[in-house]
N, CA, C and O atoms as a GROMACS GRO file, in nm:
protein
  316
    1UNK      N    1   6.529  -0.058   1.228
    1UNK     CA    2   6.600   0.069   1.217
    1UNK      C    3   6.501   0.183   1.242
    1UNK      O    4   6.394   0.193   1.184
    2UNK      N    5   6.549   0.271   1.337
    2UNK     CA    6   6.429   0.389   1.402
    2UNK      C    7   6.453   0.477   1.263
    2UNK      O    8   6.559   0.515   1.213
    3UNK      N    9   6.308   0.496   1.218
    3UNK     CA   10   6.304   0.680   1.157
    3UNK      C   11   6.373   0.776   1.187
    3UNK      O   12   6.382   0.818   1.303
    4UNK      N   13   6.426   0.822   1.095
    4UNK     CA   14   6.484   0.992   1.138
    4UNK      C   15   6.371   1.112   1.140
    4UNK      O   16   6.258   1.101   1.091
    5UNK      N   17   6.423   1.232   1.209
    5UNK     CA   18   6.287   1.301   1.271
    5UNK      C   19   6.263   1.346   1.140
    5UNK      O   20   6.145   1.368   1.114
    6UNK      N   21   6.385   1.377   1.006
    6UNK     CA   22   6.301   1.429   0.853
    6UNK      C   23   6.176   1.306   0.782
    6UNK      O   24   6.091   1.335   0.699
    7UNK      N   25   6.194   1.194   0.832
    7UNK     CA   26   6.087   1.132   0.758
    7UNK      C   27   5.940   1.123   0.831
    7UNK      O   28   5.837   1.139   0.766
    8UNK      N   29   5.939   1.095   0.979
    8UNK     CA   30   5.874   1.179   1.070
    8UNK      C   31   5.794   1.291   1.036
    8UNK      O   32   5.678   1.284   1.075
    9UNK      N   33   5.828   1.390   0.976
    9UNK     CA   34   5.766   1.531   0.954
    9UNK      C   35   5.710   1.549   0.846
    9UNK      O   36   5.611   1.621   0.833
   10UNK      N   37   5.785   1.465   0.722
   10UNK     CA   38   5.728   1.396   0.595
   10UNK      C   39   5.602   1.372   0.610
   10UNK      O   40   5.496   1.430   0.585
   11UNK      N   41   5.642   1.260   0.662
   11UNK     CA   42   5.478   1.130   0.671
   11UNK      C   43   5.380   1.268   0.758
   11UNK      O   44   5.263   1.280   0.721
   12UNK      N   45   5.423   1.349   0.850
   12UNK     CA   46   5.261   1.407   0.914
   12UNK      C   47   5.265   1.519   0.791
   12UNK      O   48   5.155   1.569   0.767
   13UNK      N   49   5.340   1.550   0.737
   13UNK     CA   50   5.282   1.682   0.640
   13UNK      C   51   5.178   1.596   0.518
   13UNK      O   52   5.063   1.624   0.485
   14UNK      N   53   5.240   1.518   0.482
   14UNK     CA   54   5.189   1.448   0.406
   14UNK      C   55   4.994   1.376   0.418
   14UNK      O   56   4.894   1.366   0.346
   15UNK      N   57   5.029   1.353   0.523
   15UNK     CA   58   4.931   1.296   0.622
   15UNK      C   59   4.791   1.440   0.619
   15UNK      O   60   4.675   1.425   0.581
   16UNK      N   61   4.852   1.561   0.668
   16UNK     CA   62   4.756   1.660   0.694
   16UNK      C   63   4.748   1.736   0.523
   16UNK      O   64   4.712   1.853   0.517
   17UNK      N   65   4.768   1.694   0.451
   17UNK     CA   66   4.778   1.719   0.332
   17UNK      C   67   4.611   1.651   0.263
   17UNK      O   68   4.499   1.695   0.235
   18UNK      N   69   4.665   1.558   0.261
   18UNK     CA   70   4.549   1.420   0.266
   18UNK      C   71   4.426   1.489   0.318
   18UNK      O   72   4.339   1.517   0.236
   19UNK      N   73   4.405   1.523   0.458
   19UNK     CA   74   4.307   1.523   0.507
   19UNK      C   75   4.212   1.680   0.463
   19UNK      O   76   4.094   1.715   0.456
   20UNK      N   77   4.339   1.735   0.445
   20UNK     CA   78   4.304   1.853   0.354
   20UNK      C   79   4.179   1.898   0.273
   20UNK      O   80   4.077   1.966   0.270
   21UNK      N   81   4.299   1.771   0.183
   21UNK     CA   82   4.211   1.740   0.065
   21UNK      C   83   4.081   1.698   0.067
   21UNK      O   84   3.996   1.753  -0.003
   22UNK      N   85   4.043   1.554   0.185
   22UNK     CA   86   3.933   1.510   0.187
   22UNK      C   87   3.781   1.598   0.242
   22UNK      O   88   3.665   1.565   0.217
   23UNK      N   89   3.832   1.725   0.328
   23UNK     CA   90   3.799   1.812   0.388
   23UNK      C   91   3.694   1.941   0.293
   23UNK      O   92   3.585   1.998   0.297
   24UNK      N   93   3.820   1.933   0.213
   24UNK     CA   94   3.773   2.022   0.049
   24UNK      C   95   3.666   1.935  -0.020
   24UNK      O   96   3.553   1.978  -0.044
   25UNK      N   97   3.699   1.836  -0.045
   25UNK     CA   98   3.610   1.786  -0.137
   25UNK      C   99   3.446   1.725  -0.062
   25UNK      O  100   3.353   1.683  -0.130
   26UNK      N  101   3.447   1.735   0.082
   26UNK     CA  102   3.334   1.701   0.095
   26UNK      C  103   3.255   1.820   0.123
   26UNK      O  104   3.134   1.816   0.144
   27UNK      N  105   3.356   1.968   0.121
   27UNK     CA  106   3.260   2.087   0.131
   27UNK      C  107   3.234   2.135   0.002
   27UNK      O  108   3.158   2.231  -0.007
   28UNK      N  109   3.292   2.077  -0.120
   28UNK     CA  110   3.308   2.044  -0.219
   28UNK      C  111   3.120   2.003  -0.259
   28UNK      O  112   3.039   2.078  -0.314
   29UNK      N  113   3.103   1.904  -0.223
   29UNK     CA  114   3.013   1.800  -0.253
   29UNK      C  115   2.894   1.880  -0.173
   29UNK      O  116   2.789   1.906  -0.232
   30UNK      N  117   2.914   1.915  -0.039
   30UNK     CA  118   2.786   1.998   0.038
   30UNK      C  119   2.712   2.094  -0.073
   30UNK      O  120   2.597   2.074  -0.113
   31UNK      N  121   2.794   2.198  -0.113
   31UNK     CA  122   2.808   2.327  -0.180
   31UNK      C  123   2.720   2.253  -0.311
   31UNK      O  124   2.604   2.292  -0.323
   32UNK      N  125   2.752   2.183  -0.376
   32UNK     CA  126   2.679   2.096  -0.470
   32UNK      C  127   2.522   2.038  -0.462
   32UNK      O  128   2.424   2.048  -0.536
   33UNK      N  129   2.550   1.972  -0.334
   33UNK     CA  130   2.422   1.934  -0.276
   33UNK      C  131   2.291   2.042  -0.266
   33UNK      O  132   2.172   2.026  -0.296
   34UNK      N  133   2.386   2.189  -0.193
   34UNK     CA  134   2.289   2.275  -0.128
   34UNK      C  135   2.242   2.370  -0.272
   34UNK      O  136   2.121   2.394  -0.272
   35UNK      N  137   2.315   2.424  -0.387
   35UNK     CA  138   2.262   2.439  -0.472
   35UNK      C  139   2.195   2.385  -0.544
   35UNK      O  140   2.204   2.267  -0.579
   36UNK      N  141   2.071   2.517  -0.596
   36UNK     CA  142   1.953   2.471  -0.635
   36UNK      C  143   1.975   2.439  -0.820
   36UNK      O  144   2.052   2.514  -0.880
   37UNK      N  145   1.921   2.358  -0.876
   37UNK     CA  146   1.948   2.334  -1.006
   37UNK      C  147   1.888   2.434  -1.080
   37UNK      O  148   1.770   2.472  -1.079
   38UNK      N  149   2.000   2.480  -1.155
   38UNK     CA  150   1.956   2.579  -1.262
   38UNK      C  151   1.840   2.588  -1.356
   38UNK      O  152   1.838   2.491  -1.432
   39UNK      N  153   1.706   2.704  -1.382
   39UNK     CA  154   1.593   2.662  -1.387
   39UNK      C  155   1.488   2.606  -1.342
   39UNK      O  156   1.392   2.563  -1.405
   40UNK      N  157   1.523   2.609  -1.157
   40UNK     CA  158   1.420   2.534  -1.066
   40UNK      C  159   1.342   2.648  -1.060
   40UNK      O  160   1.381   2.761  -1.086
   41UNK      N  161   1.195   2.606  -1.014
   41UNK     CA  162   1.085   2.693  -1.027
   41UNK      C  163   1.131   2.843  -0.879
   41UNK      O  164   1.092   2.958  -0.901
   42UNK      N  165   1.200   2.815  -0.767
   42UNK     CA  166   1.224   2.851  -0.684
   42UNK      C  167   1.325   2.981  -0.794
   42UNK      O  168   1.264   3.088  -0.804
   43UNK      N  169   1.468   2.977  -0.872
   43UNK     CA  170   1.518   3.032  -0.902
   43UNK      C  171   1.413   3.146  -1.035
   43UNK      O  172   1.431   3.267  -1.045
   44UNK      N  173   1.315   3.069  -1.118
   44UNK     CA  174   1.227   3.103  -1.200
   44UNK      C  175   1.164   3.238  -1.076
   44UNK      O  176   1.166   3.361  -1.082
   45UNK      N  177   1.121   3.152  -0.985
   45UNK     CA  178   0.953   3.252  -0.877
   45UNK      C  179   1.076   3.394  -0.842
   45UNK      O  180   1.036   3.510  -0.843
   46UNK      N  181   1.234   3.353  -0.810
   46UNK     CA  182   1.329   3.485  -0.796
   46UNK      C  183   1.335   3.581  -0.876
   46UNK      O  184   1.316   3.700  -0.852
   47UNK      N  185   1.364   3.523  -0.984
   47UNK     CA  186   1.374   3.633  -1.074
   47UNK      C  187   1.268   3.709  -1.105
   47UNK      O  188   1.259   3.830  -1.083
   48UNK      N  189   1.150   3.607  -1.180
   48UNK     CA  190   1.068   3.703  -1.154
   48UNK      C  191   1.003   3.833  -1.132
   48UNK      O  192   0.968   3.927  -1.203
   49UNK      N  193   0.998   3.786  -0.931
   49UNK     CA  194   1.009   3.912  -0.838
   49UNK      C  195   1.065   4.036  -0.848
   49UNK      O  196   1.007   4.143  -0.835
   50UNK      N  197   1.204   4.013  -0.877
   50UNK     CA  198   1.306   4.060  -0.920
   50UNK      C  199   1.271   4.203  -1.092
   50UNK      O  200   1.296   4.322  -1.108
   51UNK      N  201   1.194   4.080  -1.190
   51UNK     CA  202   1.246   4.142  -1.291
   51UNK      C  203   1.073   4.267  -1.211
   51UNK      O  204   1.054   4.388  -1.225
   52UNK      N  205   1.018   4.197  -1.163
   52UNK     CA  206   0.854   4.308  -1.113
   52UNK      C  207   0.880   4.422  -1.089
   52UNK      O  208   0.843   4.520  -1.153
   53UNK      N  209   0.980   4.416  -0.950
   53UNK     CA  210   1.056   4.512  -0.930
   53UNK      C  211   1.101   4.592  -0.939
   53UNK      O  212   1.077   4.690  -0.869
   54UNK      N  213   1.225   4.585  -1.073
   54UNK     CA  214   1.211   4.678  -1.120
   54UNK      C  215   1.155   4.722  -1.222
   54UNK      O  216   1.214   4.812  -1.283
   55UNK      N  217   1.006   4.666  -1.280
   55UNK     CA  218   0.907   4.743  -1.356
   55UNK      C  219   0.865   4.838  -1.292
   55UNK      O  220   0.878   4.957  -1.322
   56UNK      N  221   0.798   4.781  -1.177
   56UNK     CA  222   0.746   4.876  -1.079
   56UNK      C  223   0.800   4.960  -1.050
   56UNK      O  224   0.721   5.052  -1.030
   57UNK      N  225   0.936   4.996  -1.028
   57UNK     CA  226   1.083   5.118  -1.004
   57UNK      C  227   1.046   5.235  -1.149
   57UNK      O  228   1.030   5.355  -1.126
   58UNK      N  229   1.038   5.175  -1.301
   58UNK     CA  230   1.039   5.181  -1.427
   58UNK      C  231   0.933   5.291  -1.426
   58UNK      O  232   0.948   5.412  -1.444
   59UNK      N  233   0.822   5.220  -1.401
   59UNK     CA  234   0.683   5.304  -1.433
   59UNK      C  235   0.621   5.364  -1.336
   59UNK      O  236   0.508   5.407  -1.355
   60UNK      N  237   0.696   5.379  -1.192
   60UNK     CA  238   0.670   5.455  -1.140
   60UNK      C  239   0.697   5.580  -1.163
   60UNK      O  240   0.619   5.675  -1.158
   61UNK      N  241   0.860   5.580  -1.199
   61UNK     CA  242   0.933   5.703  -1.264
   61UNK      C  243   0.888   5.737  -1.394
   61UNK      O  244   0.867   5.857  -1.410
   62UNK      N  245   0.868   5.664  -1.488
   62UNK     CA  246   0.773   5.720  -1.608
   62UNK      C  247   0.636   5.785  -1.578
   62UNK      O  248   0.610   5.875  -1.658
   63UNK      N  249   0.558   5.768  -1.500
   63UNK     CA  250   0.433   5.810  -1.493
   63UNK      C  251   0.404   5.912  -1.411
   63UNK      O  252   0.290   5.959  -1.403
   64UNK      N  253   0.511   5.955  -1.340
   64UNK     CA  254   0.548   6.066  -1.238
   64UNK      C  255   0.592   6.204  -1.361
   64UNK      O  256   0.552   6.320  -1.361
   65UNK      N  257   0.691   6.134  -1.459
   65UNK     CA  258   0.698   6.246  -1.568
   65UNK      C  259   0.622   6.287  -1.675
   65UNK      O  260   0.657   6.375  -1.755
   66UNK      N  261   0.505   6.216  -1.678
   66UNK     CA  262   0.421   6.182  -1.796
   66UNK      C  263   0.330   6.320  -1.772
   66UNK      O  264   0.325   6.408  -1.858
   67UNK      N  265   0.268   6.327  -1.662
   67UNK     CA  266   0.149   6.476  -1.622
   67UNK      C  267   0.220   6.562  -1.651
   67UNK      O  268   0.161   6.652  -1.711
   68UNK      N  269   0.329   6.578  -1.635
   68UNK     CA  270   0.435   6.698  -1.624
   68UNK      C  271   0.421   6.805  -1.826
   68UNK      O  272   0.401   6.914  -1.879
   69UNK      N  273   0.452   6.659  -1.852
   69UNK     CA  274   0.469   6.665  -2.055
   69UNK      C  275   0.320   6.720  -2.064
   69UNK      O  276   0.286   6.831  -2.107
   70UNK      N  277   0.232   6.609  -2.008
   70UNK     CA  278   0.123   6.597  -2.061
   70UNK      C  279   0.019   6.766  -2.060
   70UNK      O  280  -0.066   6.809  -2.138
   71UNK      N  281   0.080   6.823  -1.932
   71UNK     CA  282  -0.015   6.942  -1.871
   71UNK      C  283   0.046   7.092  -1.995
   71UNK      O  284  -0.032   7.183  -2.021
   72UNK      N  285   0.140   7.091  -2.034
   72UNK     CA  286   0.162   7.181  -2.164
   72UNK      C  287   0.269   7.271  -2.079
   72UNK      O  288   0.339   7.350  -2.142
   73UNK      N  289   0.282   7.263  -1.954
   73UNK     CA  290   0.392   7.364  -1.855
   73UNK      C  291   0.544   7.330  -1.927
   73UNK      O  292   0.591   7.232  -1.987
   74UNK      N  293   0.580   7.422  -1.900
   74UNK     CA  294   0.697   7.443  -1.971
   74UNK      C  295   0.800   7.469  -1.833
   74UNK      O  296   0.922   7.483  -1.842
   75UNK      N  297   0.714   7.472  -1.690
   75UNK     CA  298   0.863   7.487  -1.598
   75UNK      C  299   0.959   7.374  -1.565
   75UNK      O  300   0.937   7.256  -1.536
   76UNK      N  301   1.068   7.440  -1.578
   76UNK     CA  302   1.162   7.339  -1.486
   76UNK      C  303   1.169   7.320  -1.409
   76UNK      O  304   1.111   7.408  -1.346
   77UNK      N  305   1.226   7.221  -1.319
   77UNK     CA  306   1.296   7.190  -1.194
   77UNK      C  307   1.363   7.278  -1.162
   77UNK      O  308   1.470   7.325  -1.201
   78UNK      N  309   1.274   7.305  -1.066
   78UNK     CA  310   1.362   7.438  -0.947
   78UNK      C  311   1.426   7.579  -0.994
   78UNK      O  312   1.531   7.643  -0.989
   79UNK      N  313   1.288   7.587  -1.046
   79UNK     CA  314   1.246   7.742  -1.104
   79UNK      C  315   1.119   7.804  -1.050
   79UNK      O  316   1.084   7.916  -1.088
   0.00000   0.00000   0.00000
């Protein structure tokens, strides 16, 4: 007995459904692979850098205002 064209369309939805899925889960598994484990020295050496950064941002701007206090002037900005 031949298929009708509704079971036909079934079986391929069904079918690309499937492959879908298998599609997901092995970019799934990449994405897994390619991240680095939490606490690797690589994510440690990032931050780091990172936290240097902005010390260096920190005390640049502190020490730029510090002569200012320090010299006894009393002018303001853009006076």
């Amino acid at each position: 007995m031949p298929r009708g064209r509704s079971t036909f369309t079934k079986r391929q939805k069904e079918q690309t459904r499937q492959q879908k899925q298998r599609d997901k889960a092995e970019r799934r598994s990449q994405r897994k692979q390619e991240k680095p484990e939490p606490g690797s020295q690589h994510e440690q050496d990032e931050l780091r850098a990172a936290a240097e950064a902005q010390a260096a941002l920190f005390h640049v701007g502190h020490d730029e205002a510090a002569p200012q206090e320090s010299n006894g002037s009393a002018e303001k900005p853009g006076e």
